[in-house]
C-alpha positions in Angstrom: -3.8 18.6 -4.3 -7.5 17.3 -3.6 -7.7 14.7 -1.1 -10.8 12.2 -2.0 -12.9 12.2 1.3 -12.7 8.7 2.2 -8.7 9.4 2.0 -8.9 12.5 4.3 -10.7 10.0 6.6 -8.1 7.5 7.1 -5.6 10.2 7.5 -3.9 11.4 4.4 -2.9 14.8 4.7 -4.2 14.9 8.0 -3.0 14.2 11.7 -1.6 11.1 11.5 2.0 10.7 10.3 1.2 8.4 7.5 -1.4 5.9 6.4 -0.9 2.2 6.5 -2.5 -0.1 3.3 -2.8 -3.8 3.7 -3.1 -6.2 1.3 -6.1 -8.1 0.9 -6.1 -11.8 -0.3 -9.1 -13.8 0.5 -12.1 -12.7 3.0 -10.5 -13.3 5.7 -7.7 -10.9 4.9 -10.0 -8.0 5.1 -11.9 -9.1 8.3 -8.7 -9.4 9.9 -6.9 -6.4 8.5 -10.6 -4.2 9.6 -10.3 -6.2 13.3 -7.0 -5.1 13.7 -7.7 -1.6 12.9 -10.7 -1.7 15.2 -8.2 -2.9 17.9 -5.7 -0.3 17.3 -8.9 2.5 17.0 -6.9 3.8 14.0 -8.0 4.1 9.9 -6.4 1.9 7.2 -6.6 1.0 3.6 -7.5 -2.7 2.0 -5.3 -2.9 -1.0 -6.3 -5.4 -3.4 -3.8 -5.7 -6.0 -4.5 -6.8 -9.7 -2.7 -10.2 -8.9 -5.5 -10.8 -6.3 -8.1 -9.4 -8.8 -6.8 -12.2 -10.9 -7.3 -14.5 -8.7 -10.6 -13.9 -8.2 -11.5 -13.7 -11.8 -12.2 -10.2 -11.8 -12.6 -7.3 -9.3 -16.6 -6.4 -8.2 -16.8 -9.5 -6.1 -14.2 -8.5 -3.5 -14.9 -4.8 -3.6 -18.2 -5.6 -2.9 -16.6 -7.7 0.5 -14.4 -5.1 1.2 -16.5 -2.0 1.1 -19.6 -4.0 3.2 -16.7 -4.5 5.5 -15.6 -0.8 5.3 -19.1 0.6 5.6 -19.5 -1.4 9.0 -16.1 -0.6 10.6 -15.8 1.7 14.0 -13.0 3.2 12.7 -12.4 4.6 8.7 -11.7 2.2 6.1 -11.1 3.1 2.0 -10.4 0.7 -0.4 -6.9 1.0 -2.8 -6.1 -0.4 -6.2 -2.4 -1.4 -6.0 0.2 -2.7 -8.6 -2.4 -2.1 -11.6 -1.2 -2.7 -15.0 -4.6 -2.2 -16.5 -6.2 1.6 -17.3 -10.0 0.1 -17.9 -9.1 -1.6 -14.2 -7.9 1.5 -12.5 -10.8 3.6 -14.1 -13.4 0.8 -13.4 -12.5 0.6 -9.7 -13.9 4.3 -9.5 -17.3 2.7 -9.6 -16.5 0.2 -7.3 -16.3 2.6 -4.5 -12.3 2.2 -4.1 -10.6 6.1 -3.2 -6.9 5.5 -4.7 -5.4 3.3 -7.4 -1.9 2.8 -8.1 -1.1 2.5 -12.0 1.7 0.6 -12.3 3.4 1.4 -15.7 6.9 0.5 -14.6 7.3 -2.1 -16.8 7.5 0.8 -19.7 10.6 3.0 -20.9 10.7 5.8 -19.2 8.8 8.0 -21.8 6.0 5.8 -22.5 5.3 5.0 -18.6 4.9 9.4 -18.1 2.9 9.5 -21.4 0.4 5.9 -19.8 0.9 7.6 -16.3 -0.4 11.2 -17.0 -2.9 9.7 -19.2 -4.4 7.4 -16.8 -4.0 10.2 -13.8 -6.2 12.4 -15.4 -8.8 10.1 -16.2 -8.9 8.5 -12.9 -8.9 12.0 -11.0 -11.7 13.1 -13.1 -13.6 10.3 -11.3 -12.8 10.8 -8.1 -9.5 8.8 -7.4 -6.4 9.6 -6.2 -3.8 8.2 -8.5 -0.6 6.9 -7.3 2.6 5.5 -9.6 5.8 4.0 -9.6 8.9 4.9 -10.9 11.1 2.2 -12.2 13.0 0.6 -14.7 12.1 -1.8 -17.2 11.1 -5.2 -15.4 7.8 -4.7 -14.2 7.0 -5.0 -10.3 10.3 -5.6 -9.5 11.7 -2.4 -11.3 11.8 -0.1 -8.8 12.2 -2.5 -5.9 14.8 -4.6 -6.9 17.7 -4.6 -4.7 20.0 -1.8 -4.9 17.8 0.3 -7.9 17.2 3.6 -5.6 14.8 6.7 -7.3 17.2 9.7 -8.1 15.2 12.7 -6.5 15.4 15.5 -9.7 14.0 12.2 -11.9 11.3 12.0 -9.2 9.8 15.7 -9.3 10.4 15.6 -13.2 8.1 12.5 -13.5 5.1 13.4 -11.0 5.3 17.2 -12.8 5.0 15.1 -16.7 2.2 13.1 -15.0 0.4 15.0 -12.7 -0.1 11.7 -10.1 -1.0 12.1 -6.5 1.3 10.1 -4.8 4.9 8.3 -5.8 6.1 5.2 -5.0 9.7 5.2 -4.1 12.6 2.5 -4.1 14.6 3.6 -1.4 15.8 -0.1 -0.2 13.0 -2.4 0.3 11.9 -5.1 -1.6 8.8 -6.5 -2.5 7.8 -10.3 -1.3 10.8 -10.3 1.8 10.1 -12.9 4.3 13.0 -11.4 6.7 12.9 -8.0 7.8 16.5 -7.4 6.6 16.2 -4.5 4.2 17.6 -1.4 5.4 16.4 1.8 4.2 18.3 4.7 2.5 16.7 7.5 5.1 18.6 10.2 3.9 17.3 9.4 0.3 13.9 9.2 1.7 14.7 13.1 3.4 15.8 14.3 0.0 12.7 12.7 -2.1 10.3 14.3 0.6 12.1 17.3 -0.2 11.8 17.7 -3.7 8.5 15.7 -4.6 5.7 17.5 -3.8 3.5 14.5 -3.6 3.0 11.6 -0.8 5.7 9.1 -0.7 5.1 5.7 -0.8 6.9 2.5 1.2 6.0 -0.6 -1.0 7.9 -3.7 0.1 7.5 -2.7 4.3 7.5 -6.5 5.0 11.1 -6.8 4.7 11.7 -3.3 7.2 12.4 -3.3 10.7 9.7 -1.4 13.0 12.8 1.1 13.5 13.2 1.1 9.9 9.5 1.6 8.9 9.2 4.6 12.0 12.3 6.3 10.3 10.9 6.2 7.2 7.5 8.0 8.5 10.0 10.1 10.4 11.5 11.0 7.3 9.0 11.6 4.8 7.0 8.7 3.9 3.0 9.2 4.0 1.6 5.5 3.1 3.1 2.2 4.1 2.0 -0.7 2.2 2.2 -4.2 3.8 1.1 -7.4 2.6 3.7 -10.5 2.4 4.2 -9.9 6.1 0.1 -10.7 6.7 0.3 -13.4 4.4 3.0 -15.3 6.5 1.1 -14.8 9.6 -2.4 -16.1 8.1 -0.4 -19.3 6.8 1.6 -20.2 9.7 -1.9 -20.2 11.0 -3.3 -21.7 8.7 -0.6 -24.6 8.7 -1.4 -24.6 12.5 -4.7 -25.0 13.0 -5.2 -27.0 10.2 -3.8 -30.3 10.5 -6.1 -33.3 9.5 -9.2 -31.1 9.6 -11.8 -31.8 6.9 -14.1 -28.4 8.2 -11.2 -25.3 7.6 -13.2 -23.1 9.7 -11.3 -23.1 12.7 -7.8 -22.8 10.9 -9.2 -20.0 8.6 -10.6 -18.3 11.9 -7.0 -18.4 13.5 -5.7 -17.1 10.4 -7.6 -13.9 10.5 -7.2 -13.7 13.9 -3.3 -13.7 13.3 -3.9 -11.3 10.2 -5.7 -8.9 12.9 -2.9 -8.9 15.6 -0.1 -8.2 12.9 -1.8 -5.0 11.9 -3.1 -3.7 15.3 1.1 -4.2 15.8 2.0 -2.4 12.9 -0.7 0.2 12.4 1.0 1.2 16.2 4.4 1.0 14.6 3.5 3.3 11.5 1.7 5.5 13.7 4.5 6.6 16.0 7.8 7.4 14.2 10.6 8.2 15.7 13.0 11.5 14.7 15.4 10.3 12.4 18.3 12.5 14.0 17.4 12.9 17.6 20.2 15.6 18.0 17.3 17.9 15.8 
């Protein structure tokens, strides 16, 4: 498997354990989420997903934020494309100076999301990306997430053989948008999917896992950690905080990165270290 450089940088098939992607929202999201990799003197990924590319009305704008921010940082930053339903979006993001993109064909039946998947994998690669997917069940985002759906190991290896991606995200417990860090993780599954997938693992849904949950997981296989409603929380509660009558937001958006930066110095440290997930081994 080739490893894009700016991936190898952050750590991807490297030393480190596994490689942590944040979600990024607004500005401020990526300042903070940058800050708190500074602070933590480790690499990370800003994520912007295709709902935030919505958002924005379209996807240069930001990327051009992010990768200013990127090219500045003491410590190495890549940019990822996550949850995108869109093949001219993944493959125009390979302009835009992002290093991975995660297609998201979930929403398909199973045949037609390996025959999008492989088709959008070997496109993308032939550009430079590294292309991750999701298998799921019919239902979109919440497919393979939803509570109690888990990814059968054999189905796993059959689907990243049909479509040739780099990387596989997993449902193994967690669930996307948690607010309470409540999920708890199949590790076992996890050991078995590591086993017989010979691509990264990815954790989405990591907001709603425990720091013992998430350093088992690494422990146990996974090799990218994607966080986002966790940061959004923290910038909020800020937000709501600082704000108050305030007519200038400056000082309440300011405390919001601030708090975006301290949650992922915490959790780049968290993802960094795991911990054995039998300690009799």
């Amino acid at each position: 498997m080739l490893i894009p450089p700016a991936l190898a940088a952050v750590g991807l098939g490297a030393s480190l354990p596994s490689i942590a992607a944040f979600n990024v929202i607004t500005l401020e999201y990526a300042e903070g989420i940058v800050a708190g990799a500074e602070r933590a003197g480790l690499p990370v990924l800003l994520s912007i997903s295709h709902n935030a590319v919505r958002f924005h009305g379209g996807l240069a704008p930001i990327a051009a934020a992010c990768r200013a921010l990127a090219d500045d940082a003491s410590v190495p930053v890549a940019l990822h494309l996550d949850h995108c339903e869109s093949e001219d979006l993944v493959l125009e993001s390979a302009g835009l100076g992002f290093a991975s993109a995660m297609f998201d064909a979930s929403m398909l039946p199973y045949a037609e999301n390996v025959a999008a998947t492989a088709r959008v994998a070997a496109r993308g690669q032939e550009l430079g990306l590294w292309i991750e997917a999701e298998l799921g069940e019919i239902g979109g985002k919440d497919g393979a997430h939803a509570p109690g759906v888990r990814t059968d190991p054999a189905e796993a290896a059959a689907f990243v053989a049909a479509t040739g991606v780099d990387a596989l995200a997993v449902a193994v417990g967690s669930s996307h948008a948690m607010t309470s860090q409540t999920a708890e993780l199949d590790i076992a599954l996890i050991e078995r999917l590591a086993a017989a997938v010979p691509v990264p693992l990815v954790l989405h849904g990591s907001s709603g896992v425990g720091a013992d949950g998430i350093r088992a997981a690494v422990a146990a296989g996974i090799r990218k950690v994607n966080v986002g409603t966790q940061l959004s929380a923290a910038y909020t509660n800020a937000l709501r905080s600082e704000l108050g009558d305030r007519v200038d937001p400056r000082r309440a958006l300011a405390a919001a990165r601030d708090a975006i930066a301290a949650e992922v110095a915490q959790l780049l440290d968290v993802i960094s270290s795991p911990v054995p997930t039998d300690p009799e081994r």
